[in-house]
C-alpha positions in Angstrom: 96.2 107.6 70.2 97.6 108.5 73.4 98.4 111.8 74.2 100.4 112.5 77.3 101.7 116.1 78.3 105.5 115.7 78.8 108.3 112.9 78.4 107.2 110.0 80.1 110.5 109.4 81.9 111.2 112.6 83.1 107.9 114.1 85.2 106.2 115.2 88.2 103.5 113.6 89.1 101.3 116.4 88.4 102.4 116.0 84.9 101.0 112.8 84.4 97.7 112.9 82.2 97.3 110.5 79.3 94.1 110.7 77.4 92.9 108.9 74.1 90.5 112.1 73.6 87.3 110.4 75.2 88.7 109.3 78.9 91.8 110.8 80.4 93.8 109.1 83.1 95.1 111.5 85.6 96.7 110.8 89.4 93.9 111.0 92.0 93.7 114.4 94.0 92.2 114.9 97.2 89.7 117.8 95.7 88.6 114.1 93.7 87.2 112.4 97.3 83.6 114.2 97.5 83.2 112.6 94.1 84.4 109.0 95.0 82.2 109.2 97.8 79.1 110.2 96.3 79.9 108.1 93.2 81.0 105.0 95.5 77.9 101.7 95.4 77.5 98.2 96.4 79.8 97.0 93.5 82.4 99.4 94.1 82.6 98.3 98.0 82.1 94.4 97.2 84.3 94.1 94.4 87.2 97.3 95.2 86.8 98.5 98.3 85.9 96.1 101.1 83.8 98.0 102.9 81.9 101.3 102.4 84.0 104.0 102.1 84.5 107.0 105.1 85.6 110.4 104.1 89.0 110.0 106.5 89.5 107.0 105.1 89.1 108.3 101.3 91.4 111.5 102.0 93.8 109.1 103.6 94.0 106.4 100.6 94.4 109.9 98.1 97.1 111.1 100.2 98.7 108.0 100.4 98.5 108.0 96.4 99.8 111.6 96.2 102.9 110.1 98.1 103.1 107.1 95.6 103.2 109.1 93.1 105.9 111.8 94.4 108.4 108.9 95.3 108.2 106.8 92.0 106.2 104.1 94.3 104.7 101.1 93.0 101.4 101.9 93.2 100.1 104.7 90.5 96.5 105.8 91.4 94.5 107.7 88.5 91.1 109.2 88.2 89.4 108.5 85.0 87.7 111.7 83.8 85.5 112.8 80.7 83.7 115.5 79.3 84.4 119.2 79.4 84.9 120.6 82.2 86.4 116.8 83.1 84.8 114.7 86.3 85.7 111.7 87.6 84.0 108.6 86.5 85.7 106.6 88.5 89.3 105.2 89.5 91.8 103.0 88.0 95.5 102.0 89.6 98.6 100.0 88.7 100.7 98.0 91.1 104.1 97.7 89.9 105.3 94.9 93.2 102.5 93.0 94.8 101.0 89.1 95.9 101.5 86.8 93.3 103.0 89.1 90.5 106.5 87.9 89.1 109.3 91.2 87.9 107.8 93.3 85.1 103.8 92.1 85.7 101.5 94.6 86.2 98.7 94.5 88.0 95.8 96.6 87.1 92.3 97.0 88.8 89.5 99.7 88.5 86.1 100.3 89.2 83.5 102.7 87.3 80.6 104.5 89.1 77.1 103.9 88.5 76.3 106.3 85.8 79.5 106.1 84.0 79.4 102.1 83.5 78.4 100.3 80.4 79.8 102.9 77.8 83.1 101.5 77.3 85.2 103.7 79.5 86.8 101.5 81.6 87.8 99.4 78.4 89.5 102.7 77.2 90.9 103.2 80.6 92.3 99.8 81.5 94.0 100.5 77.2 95.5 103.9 79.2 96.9 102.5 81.7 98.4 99.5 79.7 100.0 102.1 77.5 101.1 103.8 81.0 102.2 100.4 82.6 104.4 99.6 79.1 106.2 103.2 79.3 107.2 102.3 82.7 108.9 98.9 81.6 106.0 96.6 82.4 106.2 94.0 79.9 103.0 91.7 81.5 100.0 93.5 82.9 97.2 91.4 84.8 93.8 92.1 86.0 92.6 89.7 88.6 88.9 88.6 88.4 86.9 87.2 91.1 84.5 84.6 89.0 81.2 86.2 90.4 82.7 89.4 88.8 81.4 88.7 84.9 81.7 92.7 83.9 85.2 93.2 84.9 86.3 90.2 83.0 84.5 91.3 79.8 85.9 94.4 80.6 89.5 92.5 80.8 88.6 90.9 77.2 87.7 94.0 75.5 90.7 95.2 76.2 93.0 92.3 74.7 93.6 90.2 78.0 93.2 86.5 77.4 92.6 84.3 80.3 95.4 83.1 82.4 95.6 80.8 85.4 93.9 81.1 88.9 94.9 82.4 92.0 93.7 82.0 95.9 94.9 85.4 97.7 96.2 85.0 101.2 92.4 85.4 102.4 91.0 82.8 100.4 89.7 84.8 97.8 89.5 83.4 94.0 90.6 85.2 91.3 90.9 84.3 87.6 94.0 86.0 85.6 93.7 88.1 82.5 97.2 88.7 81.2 98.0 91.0 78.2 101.5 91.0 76.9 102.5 95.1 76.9 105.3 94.5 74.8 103.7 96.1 71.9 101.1 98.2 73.8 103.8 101.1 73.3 104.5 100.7 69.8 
């Protein structure tokens, strides 16, 4: 079950936390960089980032989140925390506009640091942010795969996604679809 801390349409962004009692999704602060960066590897880089990750850089991506956030943007940044006290396990974001998408898809993409992966948190978190995504009238959310990728798209699976077609960004890159219908991911 999803708990979230007040009315979904009517928030700050500071307000935002949803949580299904094991991983909680809340916007990325820039006390959060020293953790990226220490929890940051050769997966996160190759498959997220694009290149190892400076500290300017980091506090200037979290910023630029922070300022999504405060203007209703269409890019919504969360940390995904867990345990007591929480820390952040890694990241996971939701772009409401972008290459490719048609009105009302979704596009999702995360990543999970080192220690955190293969416990079935990012499935939990991608479920989050679905339920988030929904709330906010997306009625198609997508994660795009690259094929060499074969965790994220189990990942993608796990979580409901069925395959969809396959995309060339403007780069070149490949990417395979998963598409989930979030119709009833708020019911």
């Amino acid at each position: 079950m999803v708990q979230h801390s007040s009315d979904i349409k009517n928030r700050q962004m500071h307000e935002v936390r949803l949580s299904d009692g094991i991983v909680t999704l809340s916007p990325l602060r820039l006390d959060d960089v020293e953790a990226h960066l220490a929890g940051e590897d050769e997966l996160l880089v190759r498959w997220l980032n694009g290149g190892p990750s400076t500290r300017e850089g980091v506090e200037a991506y979290f910023q630029h989140c922070r300022e999504q956030w405060e203007a209703a943007s269409p890019l919504r940044a969360f940390g995904i925390r867990v345990g007591t006290p929480e820390v952040l396990a890694g990241t996971i974001d939701l772009r409401f506009t972008g290459e490719g998408l048609r009105p009302g898809q979704v596009n999702i993409a995360y990543g999970l640091y080192p220690s955190w992966r293969g416990r079935g948190l990012a499935t939990r978190a991608v479920l989050l942010a679905s339920w988030y995504a929904a709330s906010e009238s997306g009625t198609e959310a997508v994660i795009q795969v690259e094929p060499e990728n074969p965790a994220s798209a189990a990942v993608a699976q796990r979580a409901g996604f069925i395959p969809g077609r396959q995309t060339h960004s403007r780069d070149g890159t490949r990417f395979n679809w998963y598409i989930r219908d979030l119709r009833a991911a708020v019911e």
